[in-house]
C-alpha positions in Angstrom: 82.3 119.3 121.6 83.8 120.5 118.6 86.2 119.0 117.0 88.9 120.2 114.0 90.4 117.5 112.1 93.7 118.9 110.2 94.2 117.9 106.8 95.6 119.9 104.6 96.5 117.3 101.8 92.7 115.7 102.5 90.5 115.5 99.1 87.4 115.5 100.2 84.3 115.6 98.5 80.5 113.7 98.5 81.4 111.2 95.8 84.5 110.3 97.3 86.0 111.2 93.5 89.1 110.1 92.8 89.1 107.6 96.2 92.7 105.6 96.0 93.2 106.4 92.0 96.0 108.5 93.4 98.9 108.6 96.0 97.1 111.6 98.0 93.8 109.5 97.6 94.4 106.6 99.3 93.1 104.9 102.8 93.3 108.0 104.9 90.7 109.5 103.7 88.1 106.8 104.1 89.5 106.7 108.0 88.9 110.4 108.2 85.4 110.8 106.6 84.1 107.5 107.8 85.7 109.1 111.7 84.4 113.0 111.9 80.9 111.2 110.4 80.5 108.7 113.6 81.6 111.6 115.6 78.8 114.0 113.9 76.2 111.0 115.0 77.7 111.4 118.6 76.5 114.7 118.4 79.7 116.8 117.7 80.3 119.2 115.4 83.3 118.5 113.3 84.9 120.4 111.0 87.5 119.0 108.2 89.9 121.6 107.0 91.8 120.9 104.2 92.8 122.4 101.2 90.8 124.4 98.3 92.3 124.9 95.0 90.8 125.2 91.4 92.0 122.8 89.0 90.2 121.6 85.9 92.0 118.3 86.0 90.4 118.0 90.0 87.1 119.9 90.1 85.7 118.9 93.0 87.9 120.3 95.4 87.2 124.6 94.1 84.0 125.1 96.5 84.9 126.6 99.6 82.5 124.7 101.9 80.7 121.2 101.2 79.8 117.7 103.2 77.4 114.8 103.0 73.7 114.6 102.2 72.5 113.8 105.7 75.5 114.4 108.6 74.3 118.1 109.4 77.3 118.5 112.0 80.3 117.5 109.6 81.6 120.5 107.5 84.2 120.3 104.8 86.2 123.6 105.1 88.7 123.7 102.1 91.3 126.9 103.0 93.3 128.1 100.2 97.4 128.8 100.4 100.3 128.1 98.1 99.8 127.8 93.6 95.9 127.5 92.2 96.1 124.0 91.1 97.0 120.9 92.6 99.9 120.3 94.8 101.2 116.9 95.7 101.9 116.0 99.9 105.6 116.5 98.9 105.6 119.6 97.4 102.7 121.1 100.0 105.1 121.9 102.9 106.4 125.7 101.6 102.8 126.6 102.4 101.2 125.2 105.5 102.3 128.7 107.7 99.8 130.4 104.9 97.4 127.3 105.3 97.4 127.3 108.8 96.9 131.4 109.1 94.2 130.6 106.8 92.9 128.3 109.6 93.0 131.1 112.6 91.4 133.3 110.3 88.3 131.6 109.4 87.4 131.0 112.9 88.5 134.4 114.1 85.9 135.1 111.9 83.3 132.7 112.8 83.7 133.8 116.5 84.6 130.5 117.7 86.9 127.6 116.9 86.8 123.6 117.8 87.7 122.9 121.5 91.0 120.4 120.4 92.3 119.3 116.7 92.3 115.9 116.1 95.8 116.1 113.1 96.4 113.1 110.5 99.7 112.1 108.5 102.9 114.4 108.9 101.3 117.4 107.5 98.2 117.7 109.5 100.4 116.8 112.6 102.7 119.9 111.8 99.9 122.3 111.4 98.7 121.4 114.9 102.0 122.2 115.9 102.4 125.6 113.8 98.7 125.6 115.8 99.8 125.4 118.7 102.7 127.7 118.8 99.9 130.4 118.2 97.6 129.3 120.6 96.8 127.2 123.2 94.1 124.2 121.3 95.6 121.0 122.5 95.3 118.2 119.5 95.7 114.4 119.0 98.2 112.7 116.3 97.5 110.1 113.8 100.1 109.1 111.7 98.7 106.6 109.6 102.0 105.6 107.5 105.2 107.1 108.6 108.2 108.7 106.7 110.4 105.8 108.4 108.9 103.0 107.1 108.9 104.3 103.5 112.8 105.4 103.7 113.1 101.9 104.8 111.4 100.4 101.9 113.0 102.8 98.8 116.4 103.8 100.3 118.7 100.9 99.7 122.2 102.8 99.9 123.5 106.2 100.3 123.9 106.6 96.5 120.3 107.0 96.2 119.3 108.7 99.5 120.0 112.1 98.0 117.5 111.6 95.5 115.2 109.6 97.3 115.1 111.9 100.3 114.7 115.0 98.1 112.0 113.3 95.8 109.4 112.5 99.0 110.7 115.2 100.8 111.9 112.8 103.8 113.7 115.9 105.4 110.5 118.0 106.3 108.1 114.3 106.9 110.4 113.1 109.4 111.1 116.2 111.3 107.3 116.7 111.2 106.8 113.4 112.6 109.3 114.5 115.2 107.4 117.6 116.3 104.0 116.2 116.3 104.9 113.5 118.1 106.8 115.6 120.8 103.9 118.5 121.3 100.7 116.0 121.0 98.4 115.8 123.7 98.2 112.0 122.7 99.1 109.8 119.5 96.7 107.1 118.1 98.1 104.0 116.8 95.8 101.5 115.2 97.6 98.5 116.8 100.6 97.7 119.4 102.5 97.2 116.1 102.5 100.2 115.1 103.7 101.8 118.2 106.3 99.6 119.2 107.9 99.0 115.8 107.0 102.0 113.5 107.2 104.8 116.4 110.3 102.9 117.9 111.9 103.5 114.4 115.5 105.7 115.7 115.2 108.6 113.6 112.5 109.8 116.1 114.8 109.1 119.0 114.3 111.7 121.4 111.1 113.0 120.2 109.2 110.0 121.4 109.2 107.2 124.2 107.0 104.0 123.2 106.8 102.6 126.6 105.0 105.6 127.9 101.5 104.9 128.0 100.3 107.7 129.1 101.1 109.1 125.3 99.6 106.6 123.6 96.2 105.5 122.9 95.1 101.9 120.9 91.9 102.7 118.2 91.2 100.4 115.6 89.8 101.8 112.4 86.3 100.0 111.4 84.4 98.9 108.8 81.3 101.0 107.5 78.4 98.6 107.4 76.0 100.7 105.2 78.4 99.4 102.8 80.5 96.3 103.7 78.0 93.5 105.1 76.7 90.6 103.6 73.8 91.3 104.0 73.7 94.9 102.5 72.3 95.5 98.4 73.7 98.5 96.7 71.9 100.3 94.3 73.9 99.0 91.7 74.1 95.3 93.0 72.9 93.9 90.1 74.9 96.0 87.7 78.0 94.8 89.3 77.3 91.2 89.4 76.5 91.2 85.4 80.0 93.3 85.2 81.9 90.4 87.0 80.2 87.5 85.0 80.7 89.3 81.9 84.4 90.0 82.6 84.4 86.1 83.6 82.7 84.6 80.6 85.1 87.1 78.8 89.0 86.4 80.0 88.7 82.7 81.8 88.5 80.1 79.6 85.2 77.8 80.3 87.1 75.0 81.7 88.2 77.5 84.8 85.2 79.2 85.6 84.4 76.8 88.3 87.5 77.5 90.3 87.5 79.9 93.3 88.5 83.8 92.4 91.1 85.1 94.6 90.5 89.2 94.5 93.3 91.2 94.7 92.0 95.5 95.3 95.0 97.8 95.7 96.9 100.8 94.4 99.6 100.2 91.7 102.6 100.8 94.5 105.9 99.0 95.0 104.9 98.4 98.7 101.3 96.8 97.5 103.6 93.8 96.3 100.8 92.7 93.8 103.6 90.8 91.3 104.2 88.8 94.5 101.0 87.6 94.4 101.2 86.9 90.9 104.5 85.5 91.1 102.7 82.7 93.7 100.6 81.7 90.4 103.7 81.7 88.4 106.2 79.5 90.6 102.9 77.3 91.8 101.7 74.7 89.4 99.0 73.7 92.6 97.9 77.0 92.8 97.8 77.3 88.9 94.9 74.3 88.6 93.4 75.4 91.8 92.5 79.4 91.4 91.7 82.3 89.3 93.0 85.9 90.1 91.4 89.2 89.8 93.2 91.6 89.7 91.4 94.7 90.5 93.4 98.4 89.4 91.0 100.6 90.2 91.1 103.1 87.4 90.4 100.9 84.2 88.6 98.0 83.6 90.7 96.3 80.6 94.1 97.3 81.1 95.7 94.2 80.1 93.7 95.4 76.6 94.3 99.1 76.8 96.8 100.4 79.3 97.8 103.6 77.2 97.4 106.6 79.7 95.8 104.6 82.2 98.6 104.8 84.5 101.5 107.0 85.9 104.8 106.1 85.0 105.4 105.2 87.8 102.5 103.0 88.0 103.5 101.5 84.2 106.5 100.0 85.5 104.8 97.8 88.0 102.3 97.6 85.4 104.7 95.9 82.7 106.2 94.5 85.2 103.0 92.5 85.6 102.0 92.1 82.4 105.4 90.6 81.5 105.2 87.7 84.1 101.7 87.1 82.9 103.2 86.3 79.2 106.6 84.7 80.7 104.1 82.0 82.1 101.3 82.2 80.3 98.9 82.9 83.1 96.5 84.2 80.9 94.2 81.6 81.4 93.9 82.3 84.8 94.0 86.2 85.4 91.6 88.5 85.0 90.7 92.3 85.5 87.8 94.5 87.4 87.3 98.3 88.1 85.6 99.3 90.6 84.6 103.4 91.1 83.3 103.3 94.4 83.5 101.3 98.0 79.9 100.5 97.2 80.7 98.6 94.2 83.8 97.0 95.7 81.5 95.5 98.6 79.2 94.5 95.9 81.8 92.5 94.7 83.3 91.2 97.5 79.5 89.8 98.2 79.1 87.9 94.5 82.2 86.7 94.6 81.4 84.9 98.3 78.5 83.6 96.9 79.1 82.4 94.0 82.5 81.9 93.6 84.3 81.0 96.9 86.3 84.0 96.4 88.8 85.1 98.5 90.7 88.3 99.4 94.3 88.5 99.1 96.6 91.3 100.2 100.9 90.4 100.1 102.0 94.3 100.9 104.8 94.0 102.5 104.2 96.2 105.3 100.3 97.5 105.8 100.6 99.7 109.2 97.0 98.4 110.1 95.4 96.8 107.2 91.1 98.0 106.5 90.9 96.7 103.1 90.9 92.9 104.4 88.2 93.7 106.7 86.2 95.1 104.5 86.3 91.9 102.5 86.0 89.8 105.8 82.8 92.1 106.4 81.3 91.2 102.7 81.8 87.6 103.3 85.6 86.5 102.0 88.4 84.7 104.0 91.2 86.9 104.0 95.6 85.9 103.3 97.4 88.8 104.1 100.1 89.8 105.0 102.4 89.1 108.5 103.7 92.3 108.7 102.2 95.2 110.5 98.7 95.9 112.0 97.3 92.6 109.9 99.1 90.4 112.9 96.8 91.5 115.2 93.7 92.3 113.3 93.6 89.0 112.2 94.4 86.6 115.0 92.7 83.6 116.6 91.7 82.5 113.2 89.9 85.3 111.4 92.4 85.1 108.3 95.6 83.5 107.2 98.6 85.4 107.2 101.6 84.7 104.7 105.1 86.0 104.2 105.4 88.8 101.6 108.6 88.0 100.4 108.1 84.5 100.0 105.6 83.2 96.9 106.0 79.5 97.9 104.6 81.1 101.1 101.5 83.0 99.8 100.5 79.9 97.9 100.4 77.9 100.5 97.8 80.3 102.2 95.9 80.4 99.4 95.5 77.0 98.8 94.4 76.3 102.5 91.5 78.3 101.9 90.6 77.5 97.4 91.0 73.6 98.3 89.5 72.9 100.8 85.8 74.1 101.0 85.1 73.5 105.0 88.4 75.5 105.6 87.3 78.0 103.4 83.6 77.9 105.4 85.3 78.4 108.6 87.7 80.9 108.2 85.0 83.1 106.2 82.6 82.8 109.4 85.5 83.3 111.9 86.1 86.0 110.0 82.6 88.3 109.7 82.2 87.4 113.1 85.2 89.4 113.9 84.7 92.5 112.1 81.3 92.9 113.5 81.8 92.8 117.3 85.3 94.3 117.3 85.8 96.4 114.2 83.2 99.5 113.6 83.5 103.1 113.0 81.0 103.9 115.7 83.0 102.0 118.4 86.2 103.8 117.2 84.5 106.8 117.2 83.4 106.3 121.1 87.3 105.5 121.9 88.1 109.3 120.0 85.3 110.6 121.7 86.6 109.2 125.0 89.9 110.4 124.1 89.2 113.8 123.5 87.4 114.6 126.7 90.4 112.9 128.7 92.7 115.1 126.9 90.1 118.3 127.6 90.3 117.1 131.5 94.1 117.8 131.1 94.8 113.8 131.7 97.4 113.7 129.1 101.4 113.5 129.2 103.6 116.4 129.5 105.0 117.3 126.1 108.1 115.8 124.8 111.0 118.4 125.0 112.0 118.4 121.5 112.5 121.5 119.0 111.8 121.4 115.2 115.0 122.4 113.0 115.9 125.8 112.2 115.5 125.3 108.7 112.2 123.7 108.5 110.5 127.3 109.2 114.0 130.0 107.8 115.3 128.4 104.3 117.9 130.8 104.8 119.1 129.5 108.2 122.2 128.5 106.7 121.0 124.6 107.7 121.0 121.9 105.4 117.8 119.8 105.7 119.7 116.7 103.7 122.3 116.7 106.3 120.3 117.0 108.7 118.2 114.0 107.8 121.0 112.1 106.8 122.8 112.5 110.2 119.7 110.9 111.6 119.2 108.0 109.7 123.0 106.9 110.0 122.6 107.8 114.1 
């Protein structure tokens, strides 16, 4: 079979450069590498087609083919359309009709193209659709996080839903939500969650119907256990483990050093929630005398010691935001900070930390739509508290982690301390939880349920398509439409 996967905001290269240091760098591209390279092992071809630009500040991405040293049936095919240089997802959507033509023409070329495109996150899901209305190629949906749930999150009231709306584009995500979800073959949902409460959402009323099953299909993501495992040693292993120590022996004072670590590994975002977790130290005299915290940014390794230009300005607020609560309580003591460039040295550090540190992985978003990063963890060997809302409800049930309210620090430390107190609890969950990744939660078993989906969809066992048109305006600026009313009739339905 072969297979297209659509991405046309997907930064894809062999080092994984730049891997969630940025907003258009974050978790869906691990899903879709780690995916088409299962798929490739099945004994597809897959190709991932995504966008080439030059750009001295992103170099990786100017080479019009490239891959991975060892998957001889995954190709990365970067298309060019729109300005030279980087684009941002927002600002991308003027130019996926040249993208797209750009697509057609490279395997009119070839003399063949893939037998159905699998499309990820609003933009991929709209090419399939610009696709589609050019050709017959049926394709698969994945939305990984929706336009919905982030309006949700950032628009409070309609003085700032102009802004807002204009500043993520909300007008041309949802409506290509709308019209992927309406002409898909299928749409993949990582758990029931997902497609009951993120799909249900209204502004996709009439584009979609959750309680038709025949639309939907349940795949997990999985963990990559060349690299998370606790039994795995990474080239650099040994670098990493003098890194942490050091880093220890540097910011916790001696008296500490005995206590459990709690890791925290995310982007600097509002819906990562990391001052909540902080905030548990700071109203928790318990958790205070019972844990450390790493806090682990990703980009630098001291930025409570040099934070100038390590960080958006976006990303400063929450930053200082932070940093401030740190000094308000003094929590100095107790906090640290790590950088880790690659998933290899991440699981290299989820696995010292297990060992020698009854560490523990915490994650307080307050909405994750499925949740990998804690199973990675899980996989290295640390109990996980995270989260209660989303995909993490049913990832981790029947004891394989310990979920905690967001909102609520009093909560989160209460979580926490189950596990840094008490050592058997900490034993059991951390067993409970390997054991769980392993038989349930793998790249090649979600790989197989694509695989299985794909020829299902090829047999024409699939639901009819969802009558539902895209607006006017989304393809004629000049329809005389206005894409903020449009959207703003729609969230107020």
């Amino acid at each position: 079979m072969h297979i297209g996967f659509l991405n046309p905001q997907g930064n894809f290269d062999p080092l994984d450069s730049h891997l969630t240091q940025h907003p258009d760098f974050g978790g869906q591209l691990v899903y879709v590498k780690e995916l088409a390279i299962q798929l490739g092992r099945l004994g597809h071809k897959v190709d991932i087609l995504t966008r080439r630009f030059d750009d001295t500040s992103w170099p990786e991405y100017s080479d019009p083919t490239d891959g991975w040293p060892g998957e001889e049936n995954v190709r990365v095919i970067r298309l060019e359309c729109g300005p030279e240089g980087f684009v941002e997802k927002e600002k991308l959507w003027p130019y996926l009709n040249e993208w797209v033509a750009g697509v057609r023409e490279f395997y009119q070329e070839e003399g063949s193209s893939p037998d159905i495109y699998t499309a990820h996150y609003a933009d991929g899901g709209m090419a399939a659709v610009l696709l589609q209305m050019r050709e017959e190629t049926p394709f698969t949906f994945t939305g990984h996080s929706l336009g919905s749930m982030k309006m949700e999150r950032l628009i409070g009231d309609d003085n700032e839903f102009d802004i807002l709306a204009d500043r993520y584009r909300f007008d041309y995500r949802i409506a290509a939500e709308r019209c992927s979800f309406a002409q898909a073959a299928a749409i993949v949902t990582s758990s029931d969650v997902e497609r009951r409460e993120h799909l249900g959402h209204h502004v996709y009323s009439g584009s979609i119907n959750v309680e038709d099953d025949s639309k939907f299909c349940l795949i997990p993501p999985g963990v990559n256990p060349d690299i998370f495992g606790t039994d795995i040693v990474s080239a650099d292993e040994d670098k990493i483990i003098a890194i942490i120590e050091d880093t220890i022996h540097r910011d916790i004072p001696a008296a500490r050093r005995h206590l459990p670590m709690v890791i925290c590994s995310s982007r600097l975002a509002p819906k990562k929630n990391i001052i909540g977790l902080v905030r548990a130290w700071a109203e928790s005299e318990t958790l205070m005398a019972s844990a450390n915290l790493i806090i682990s940014l990703n980009r630098n390794p001291y930025p409570f010691y040099a934070s100038e230009g390590a960080f958006t300005p976006k990303e400063k607020v929450i930053f200082d935001e932070i940093r401030e609560l740190i000094d308000e309580r003094n929590l100095w003591p107790c906090v640290m900070s790590l950088s880790m460039a690659t998933q290899a040295d991440l699981a290299a550090a989820y696995r010292h930390l297990g060992r020698a540190h009854r560490g523990v992985f915490a994650l307080t978003a307050f909405h994750e739509p499925f949740g990998l990063s804690p199973l990675e963890a899980m996989a290295c060997g640390l109990p996980a508290v995270v989260t209660q809302n989303g995909g993490p409800a049913e990832s981790l049930t029947d004891g394989a982690g310990v979920l905690v309210d967001p909102y609520d620090p009093d909560d989160i430390a209460s979580g926490l301390l189950k596990l840094v107190q008490r050592e058997d609890c900490w034993k059991q969950y951390r067993d409970a939880g390997t054991k769980r990744v392993r038989e349930v939660y793998t790249w090649e078993r979600t790989a197989k349920s694509y695989e299985n989906l794909f020829n299902r969809v090829l047999e024409g066992l699939y639901a009819d398509k969802t009558v539902s048109s895209c607006p006017r305006w989304f393809f004629d600026p000049n329809s005389g439409e206005n894409s903020l009313d449009w959207l703003k009739a729609l969230w107020h339905n």
